[in-house]
N, C-alpha and C positions, 0 to 999 in steps of 0.2 A: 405521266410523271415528268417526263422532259418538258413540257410546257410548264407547268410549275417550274421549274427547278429555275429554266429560263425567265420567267417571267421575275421572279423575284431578285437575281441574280446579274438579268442587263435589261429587261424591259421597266420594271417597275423605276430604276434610279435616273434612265435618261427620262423617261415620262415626267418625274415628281424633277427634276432639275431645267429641262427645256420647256415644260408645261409653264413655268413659273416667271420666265424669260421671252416674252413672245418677239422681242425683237429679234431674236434670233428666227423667226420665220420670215420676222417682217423683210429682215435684209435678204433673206432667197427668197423674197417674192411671193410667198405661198399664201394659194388659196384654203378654201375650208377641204374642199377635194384634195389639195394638195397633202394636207392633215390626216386625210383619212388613210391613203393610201403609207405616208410616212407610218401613221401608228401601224397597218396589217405588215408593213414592212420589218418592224423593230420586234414589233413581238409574236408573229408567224412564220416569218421567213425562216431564220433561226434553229427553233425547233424542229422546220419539216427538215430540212437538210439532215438537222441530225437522227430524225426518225428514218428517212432513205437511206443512211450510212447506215446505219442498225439493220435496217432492213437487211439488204443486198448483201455485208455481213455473213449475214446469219445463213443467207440464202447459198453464198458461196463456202464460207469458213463453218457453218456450221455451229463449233462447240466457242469459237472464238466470239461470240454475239456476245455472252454472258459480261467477259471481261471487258467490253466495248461498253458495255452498256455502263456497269461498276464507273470504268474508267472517263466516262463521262457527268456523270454523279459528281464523280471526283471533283472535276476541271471545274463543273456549276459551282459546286459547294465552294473551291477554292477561290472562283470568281467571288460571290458573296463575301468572304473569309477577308481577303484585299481592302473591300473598298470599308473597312472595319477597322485595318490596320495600316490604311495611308497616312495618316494624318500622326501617326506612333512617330516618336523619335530615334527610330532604330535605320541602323545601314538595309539602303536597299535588298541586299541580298537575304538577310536574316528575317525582313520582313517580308519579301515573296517567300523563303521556302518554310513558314511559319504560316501560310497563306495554306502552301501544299500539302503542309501535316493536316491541319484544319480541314481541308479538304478530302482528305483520307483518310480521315476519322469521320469525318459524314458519309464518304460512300460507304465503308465498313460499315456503321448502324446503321442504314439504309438496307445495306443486302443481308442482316441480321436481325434484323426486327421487323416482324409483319406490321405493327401498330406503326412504325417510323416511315415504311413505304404505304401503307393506308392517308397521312398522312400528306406526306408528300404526290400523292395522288389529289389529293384533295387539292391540293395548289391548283391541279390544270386550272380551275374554274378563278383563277387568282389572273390564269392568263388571257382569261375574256374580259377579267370589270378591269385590267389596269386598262387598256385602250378607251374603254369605253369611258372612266376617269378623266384620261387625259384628253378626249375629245369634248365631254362634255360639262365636264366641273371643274377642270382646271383654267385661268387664267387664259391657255390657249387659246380656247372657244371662242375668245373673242374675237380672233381670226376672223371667222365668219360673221362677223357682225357688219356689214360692210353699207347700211347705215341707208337712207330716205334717197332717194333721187334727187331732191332740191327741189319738189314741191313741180307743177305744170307751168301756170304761167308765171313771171316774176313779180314778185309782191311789188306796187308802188311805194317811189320813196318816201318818208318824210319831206325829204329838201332834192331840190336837179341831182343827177348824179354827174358827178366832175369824169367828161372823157378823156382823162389818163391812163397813160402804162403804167404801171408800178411794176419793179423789180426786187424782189427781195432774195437776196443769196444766203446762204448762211453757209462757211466753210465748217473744217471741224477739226482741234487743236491747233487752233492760231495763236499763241497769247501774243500781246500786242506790242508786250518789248523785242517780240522778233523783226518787227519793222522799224526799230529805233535804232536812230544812232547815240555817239555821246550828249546832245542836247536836246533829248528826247524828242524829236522831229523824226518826219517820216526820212529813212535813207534810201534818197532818191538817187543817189548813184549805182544801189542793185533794186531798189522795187520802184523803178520809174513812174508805172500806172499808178499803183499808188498813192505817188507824191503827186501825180497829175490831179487825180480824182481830189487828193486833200484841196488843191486849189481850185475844184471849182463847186466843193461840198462844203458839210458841216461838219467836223471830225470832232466827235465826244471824246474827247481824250482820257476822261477818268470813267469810261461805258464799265458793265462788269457784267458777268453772269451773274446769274441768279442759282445755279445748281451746279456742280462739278461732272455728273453725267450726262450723257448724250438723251437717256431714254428720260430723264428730266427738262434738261435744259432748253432739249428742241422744244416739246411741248409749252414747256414756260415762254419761250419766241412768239408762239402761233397762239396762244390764248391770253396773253397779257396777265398772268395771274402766279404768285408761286407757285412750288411743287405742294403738294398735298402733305401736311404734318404727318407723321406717323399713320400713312397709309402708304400700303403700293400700290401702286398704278401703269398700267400697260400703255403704249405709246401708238394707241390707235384710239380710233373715231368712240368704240364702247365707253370707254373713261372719259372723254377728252368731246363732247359734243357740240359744245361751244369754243369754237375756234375761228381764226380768218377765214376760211375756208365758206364754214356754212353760217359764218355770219355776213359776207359778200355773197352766197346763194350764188343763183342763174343771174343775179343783176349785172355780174362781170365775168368777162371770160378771163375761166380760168386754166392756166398752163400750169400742172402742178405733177414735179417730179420728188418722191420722197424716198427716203436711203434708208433710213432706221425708225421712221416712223409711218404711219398711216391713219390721220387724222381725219386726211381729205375723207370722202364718203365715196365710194368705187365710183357708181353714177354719175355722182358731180364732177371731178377732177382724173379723166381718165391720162391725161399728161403726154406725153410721147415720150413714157420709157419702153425699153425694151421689152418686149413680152416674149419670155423664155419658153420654150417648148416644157409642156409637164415633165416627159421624160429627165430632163435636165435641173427641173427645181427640185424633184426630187432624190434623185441620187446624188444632187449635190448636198442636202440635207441631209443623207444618208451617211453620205462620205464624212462631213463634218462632223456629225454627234459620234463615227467611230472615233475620231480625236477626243472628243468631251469624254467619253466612254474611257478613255485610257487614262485620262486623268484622275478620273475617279477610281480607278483600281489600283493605278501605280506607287511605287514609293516614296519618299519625299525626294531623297537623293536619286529617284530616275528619271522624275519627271522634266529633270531641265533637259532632256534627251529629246523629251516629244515634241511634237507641233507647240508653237505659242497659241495660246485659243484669250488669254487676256488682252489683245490687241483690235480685235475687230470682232465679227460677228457675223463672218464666213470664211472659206475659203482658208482655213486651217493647216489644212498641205499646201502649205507654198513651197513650190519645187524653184528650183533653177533655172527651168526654162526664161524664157526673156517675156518678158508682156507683151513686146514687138512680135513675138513669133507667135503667139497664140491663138485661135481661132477665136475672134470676136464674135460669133454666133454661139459660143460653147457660156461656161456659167460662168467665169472667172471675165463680168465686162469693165474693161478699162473705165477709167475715169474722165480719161479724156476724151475716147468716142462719145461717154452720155454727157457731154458737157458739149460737143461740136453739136449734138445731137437738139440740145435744148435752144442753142441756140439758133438754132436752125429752124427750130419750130417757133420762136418770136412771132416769123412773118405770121403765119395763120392765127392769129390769136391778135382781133384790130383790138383798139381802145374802146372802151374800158376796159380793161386785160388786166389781171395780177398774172405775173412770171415769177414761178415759184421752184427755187429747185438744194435741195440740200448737196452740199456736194463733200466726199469724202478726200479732203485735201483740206491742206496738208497731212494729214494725218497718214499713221504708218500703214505697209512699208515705204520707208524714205528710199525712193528707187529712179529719181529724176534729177537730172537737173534744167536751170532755169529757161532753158532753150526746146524744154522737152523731152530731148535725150533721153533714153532708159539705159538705165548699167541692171546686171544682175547684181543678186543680195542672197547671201547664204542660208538666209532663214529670216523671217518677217521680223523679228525683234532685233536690235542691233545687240552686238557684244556688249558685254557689261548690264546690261539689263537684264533683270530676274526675278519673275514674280512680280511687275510694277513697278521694280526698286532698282536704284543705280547700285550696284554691288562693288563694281570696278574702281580703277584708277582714273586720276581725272582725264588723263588722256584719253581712256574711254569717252566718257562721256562730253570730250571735246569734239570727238570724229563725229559723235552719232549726232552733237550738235549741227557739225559744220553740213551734215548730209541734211536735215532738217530747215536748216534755210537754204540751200539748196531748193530744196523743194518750195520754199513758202516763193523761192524768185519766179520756179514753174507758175504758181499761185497768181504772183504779178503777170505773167505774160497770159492766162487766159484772162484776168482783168480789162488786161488790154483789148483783148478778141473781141470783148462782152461792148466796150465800148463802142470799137468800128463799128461792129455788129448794128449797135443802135442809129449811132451816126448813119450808117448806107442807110437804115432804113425810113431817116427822119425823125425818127425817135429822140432822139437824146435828151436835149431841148427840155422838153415836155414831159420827161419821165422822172415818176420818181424813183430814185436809187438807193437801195439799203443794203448794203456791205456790213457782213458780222461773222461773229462765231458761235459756236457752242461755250468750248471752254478756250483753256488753253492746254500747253504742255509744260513741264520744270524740268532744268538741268542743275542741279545744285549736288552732288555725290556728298557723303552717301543720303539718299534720300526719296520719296516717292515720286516718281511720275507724273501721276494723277490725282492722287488724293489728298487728298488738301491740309498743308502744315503750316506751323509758322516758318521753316524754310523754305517752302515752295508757293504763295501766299499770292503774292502777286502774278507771278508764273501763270497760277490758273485762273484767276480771277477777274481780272483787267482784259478783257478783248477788244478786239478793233470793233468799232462803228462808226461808219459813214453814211452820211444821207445826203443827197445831192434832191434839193428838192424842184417838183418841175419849176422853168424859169430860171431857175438859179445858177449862175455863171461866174461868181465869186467868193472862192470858200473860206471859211472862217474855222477857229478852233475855241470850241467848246467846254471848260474843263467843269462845267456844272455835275452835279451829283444824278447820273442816269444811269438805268441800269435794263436790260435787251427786255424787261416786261413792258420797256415804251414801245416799245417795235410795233406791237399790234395797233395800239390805238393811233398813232401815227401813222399808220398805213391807211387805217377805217376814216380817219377824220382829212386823208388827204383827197379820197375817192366820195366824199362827202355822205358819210355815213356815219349817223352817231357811235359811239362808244357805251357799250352795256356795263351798268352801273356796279355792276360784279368786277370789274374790270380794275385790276391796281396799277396798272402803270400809267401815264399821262403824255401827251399829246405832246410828240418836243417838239411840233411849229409853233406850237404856241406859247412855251416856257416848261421849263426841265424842273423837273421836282424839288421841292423845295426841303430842308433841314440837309444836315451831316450824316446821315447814319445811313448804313447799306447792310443790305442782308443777302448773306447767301448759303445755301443748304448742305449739307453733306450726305453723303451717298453711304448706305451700309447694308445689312442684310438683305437679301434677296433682289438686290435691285432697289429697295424703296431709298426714300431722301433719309430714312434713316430720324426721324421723325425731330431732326432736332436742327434749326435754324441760328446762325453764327451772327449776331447784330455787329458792326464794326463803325468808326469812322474811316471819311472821306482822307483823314489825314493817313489811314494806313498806306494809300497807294504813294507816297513819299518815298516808301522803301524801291520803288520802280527805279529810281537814279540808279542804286549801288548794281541791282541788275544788269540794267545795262550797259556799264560798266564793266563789269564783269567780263559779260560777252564780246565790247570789245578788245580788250586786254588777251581775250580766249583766240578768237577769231576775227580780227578787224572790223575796219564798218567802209565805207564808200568806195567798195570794188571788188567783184568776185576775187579779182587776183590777189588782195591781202586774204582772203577765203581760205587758201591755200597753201598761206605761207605759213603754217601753224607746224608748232613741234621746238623744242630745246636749238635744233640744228636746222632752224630755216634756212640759213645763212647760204647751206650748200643750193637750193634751191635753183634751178639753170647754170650750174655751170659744169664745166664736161666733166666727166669724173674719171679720167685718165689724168686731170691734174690736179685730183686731188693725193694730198700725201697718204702714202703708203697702196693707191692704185697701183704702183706700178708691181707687185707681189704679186703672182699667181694667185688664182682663185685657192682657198682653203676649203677647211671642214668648221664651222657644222653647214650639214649639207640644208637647202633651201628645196623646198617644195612649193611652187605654184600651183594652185588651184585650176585646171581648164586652160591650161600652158597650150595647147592648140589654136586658142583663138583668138592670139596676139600676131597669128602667122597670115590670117587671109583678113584683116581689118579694112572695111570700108567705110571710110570718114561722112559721105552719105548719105548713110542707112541711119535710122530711127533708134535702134537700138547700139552702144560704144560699149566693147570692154572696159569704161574707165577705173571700176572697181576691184582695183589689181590687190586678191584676196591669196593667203597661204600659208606656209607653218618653216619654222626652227626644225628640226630632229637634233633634240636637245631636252636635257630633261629640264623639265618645272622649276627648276629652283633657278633655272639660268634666264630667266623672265623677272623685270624687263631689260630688253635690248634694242637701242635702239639703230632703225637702221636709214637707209637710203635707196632709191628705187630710182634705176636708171635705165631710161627709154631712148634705144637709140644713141648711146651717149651721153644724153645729157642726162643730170639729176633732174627727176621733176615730182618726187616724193618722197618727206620725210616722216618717217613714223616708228613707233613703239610696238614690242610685243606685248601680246596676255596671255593669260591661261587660259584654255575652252576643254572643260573636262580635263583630261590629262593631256591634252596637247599644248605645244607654243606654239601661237598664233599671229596672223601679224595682218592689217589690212593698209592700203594706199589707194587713196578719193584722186584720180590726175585730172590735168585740167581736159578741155573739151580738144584742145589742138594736141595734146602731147603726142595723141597716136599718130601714125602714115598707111595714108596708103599702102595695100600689102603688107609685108612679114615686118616686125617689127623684133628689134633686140630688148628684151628685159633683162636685167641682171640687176641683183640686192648686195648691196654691200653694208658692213658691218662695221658702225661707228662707233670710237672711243675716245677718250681725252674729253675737253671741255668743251664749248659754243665756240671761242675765241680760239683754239688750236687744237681740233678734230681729226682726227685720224682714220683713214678706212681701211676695209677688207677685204675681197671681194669672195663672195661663197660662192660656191658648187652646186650647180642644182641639180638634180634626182628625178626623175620618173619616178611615178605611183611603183610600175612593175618592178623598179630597181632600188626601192626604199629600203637604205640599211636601219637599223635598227640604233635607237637611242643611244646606246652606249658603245658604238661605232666612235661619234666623236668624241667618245673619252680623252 
């Protein structure tokens, strides 16, 4: 009966939800073994545990088994009961213990009714076909479809084949006014590479995605075709058979690293990513669906508590830890080792080579900056984001901006690498270069992130494209009507290979599509495009100006250091703050709390990983939010920023710059700013240990 009760309860909803999602295998890597072992895991393991607790129980307690058993009944039923009443518009609490009545009125009729435990018996056998469901009729399956070897010897061309490199990268949420400055040129004073590549490429200025999702979009890159109307579709080789991949065959080597997709055909493009030990792609698929798992049971108002799982597509506990401290052999692999990694494997792969590698940058968590540096992040989603949507104030969504390009300058410096890279090896010359994105991302509050508005329009829309064709030493810009389904056939027609007549995009060596009108798809149930395609003119990307504009007015343009100068009271920024009026005041109340106050005391300017994300809270109630304050390292000010609300705390975070810290121990202290921009006044607070936190209404 405990298999039943289980099976229906937490095997059957992740099966019927992950079955349905297979990127989410694709990103842990998993094979069709991988699957098998995952399903005996979710819906055997489970049960037996709780059948040895019964057991052993019963063996020791005795009379105590009956009400273990009852009281387990309960807990399933209540499970079930949850994921019925998440989606209710009730306070969390009324709807979990609304959860627990329901559930103890099922174990009662359970230990009351023979026909109701007959019944529920009958389930066990519910707990063998759900696995065998999800392994073999769900979308999953396609897992193991891993698709033709590429045939023995290589079919002869039509025409020579051109001994070229081809490089095709594809980042993932770039939008492309993130590298603008006010007169929409590339801002070559923070993404130098860049500006460099703009001059010796072809830069499409008005490129666009074709899809707003990744499990679309990529595919729409590698096959030159929309997304599929009102179908879903899985983001491997079973749906997707025609693609660059095995339409270049064994004719060209190929170097093919993928993130969220699996197009390639395993045989063909074995790539030089990492190969995880099984032990580890499993239990990390395990660990994850426990997150998916909670959100399906949870409340509305609990779930901003759990892991973010709308942001990526592993690795759902993101702790504290630093990425710099990690084991890079465990499952959590940086971005930057598989990116040193790929490029490293160039050399082995002569001409005619495609170098193919998805890379998950910039995209969140925003945890770098432009030199590389890792700060830690309190949770993968930035404040003020929730559920996809800016919630917050603008200042929110000013920080989570300013960390965001941060990252895209990271973006710029391995651009750079990728260059040398080619250069030492002779390459460059001769290679062709395709720099893109997926989508993009939006900051417009309040508003979506991702999903595509008339407010956030362009945001996701418009991505960067560059092509630096081989030969080509002087770049030009583009504003023709293109859009990333040219990628393929320009890639096919550059290694001289025709282009299949199925194929919608066109060949931009030769001329960019002709008329005004762009289409691009929307994303909605289950993952599909959501079957319904958005035609637009060329003239909507006009709205691109006021963008970025915006941005800069938010966050300057031609220098990290105006990056920094954001907030009402930049003004204090560098200067000591013993001369600022009203420093001279003893520290007061409300008392301040730093976040990991320890690791301001042993900093080493050296190391890969920097405190610079000086995170912490008020002890103050909620209604005393916002306040704005100042952060002073060592003396000087070298951050200004605003509180928020995080649940019922007051919150506060400060982005420093890369020099602020010292060697060794360094002084923090926050002070609290009032009056106007023009005559600002401080405070200076008290800070508190965790062990010694007075309570809220202390600073009454």
């Amino acid at each position: 009966m405990l298999l039943g009760l289980w099976g229906v309860a937490v095997a059957q909803p992740l099966f019927d939800l992950l079955g349905r999602n297979t990127a989410f295998f694709v990103a842990h890597r998993a094979d069709f073994g991988d699957l098998v072992l995952f399903a005996l895991l979710v819906s055997a393991v489970g049960p037996a545990l709780l059948a040895l607790l019964v057991y052993f129980v019963r063996r020791i307690g005795g009379v105590l088994g009956s009400p273990l058993v009852v009281g387990l009944w309960a807990a399933l039923a209540a499970l079930l009961a949850a994921q019925r009443l998440h989606d209710l518009p009730l306070p969390g609490a009324v709807a979990a213990l609304l959860a627990v009545v329901i559930g103890g009125l099922g174990a009662l009729l359970l230990y009351g009714s023979a026909p109701a435990r007959r019944f529920a018996g009958w389930l066990g056998l519910a707990g063998f076909v759900f696995p065998l469901l999800f392994l073999f009729a769900s979308p999953a399956r396609k897992i193991g479809v891993v698709g033709p070897a590429g045939g023995g010897r290589p079919r002869p061309a039509a025409e020579p084949l051109r001994p070229i490199s081809a490089v095709l990268i594809v980042l993932d949420e770039l939008p492309l006014v993130s590298l603008m400055n006010e007169d929409e040129m590339i801002d070559a004073g923070r993404f130098p590479n860049f500006a460099a590549l703009a001059d010796t490429a072809t830069w499409y200025r008005n490129a666009t995605t074709v899809s707003q999702a990744t499990a679309y979009a990529v595919p729409a890159i590698l096959r030159g075709r929309y997304p599929p109307p009102r179908k879903v579709l899985q983001p491997v080789w079973a749906d997707y058979k025609k693609n660059l991949f095995t339409l270049l065959g064994r004719r060209v080597n190929l170097n093919v690293i993928e993130t969220l997709s699996r197009l390639c055909p395993q045989k063909l493009c074995s790539g030089r990513a990492r190969i995880l030990p099984r032990r580890t792609r499993v239990l990390g698929m395990a660990r994850d669906s426990a997150a998916v798992y909670l959100h399906l049971i949870a409340p509305r108002g609990w779930r901003e508590r759990l892991p973010v799982i709308g942001e990526s597509w592993r690795n759902f506990w993101h702790d504290d830890e630093p990425v710099a401290k990690r084991n890079h052999q465990g499952y959590d692999q940086d971005v930057a080792l598989a990116f040193d990694e790929f490029l490293e494997s160039i050399r082995a792969f002569p001409p005619p080579a495609l170098h193919y590698v998805h890379l998950m940058a910039p995209h969140l968590p925003w945890n770098r900056l432009p030199d590389g540096t890792v700060y830690r992040t309190r949770q993968r989603a930035p404040h003020g984001l929730v559920n996809q949507r800016w919630r917050g104030t603008q200042w929110e969504v000013t920080q989570a901006q300013q960390r965001h390009l941060l990252q895209v300058g990271w973006v710029d410096t391995l651009l750079g690498q990728l260059r040398q890279r080619l250069e030492s090896l002779g390459l460059w010359r001769d290679t062709l270069l395709v720099i893109t994105s997926d989508h993009g991302t939006a900051f417009a509050p309040p508003g979506l992130r991702r999903s595509l508005t008339a407010q956030n329009f362009v945001e996701i829309v418009n991505v960067p494209l560059f092509i630096k064709y081989p030969g080509q030493v002087r770049g030009e810009i583009d504003d023709s009507n293109v859009e990333t389904i040219d990628v393929l056939p320009t890639v096919l027609e550059a290694f001289g290979v025709s282009t299949p007549k199925s194929v919608r995009g066109v060949d931009l060596a030769k001329a960019a599509r002709r008329g005004t009108t762009k289409t691009v798809y929307h994303s909605g149930r289950h993952g599909s495009s959501a079957g319904w395609a958005e035609e637009y003119e060329t003239t909507r990307l006009r709205e691109r100006g006021s963008v970025v504009a915006r941005t800069a007015v938010r966050l300057g343009t031609g220098d990290w250091k105006s990056l920094f100068e954001i907030g009402r009271f930049r003004g204090l920024l560098g200067r000591p703050a013993s001369e600022l009026r009203g420093a001279e005041r003893p520290p007061a109340r409300p008392f301040v709390e730093l976040d990991r106050a320890d690791e301001y005391a042993t900093v080493d300017p050296s190391a890969t990983y920097q405190p610079v994300h000086l995170t912490g809270r008020l002890i103050v109630p909620p209604e005393e939010s916002p306040t704005s304050l100042a952060v002073a390292i060592n003396g000087v000010v070298r951050g200004v920023t605003e509180t928020f609300i995080d649940g019922e705390k007051v919150r506060f975070t400060s982005l420093l710059p890369r020099g602020a810290l010292t060697a060794g121990e360094n002084d923090i202290e926050v002070l609290r700013i009032t009056g106007s921009p023009g005559a600002p006044r401080v405070r200076r607070l008290r800070q508190c240990r965790p062990e010694h936190r007075p309570a809220a209404h202390d600073n009454a």
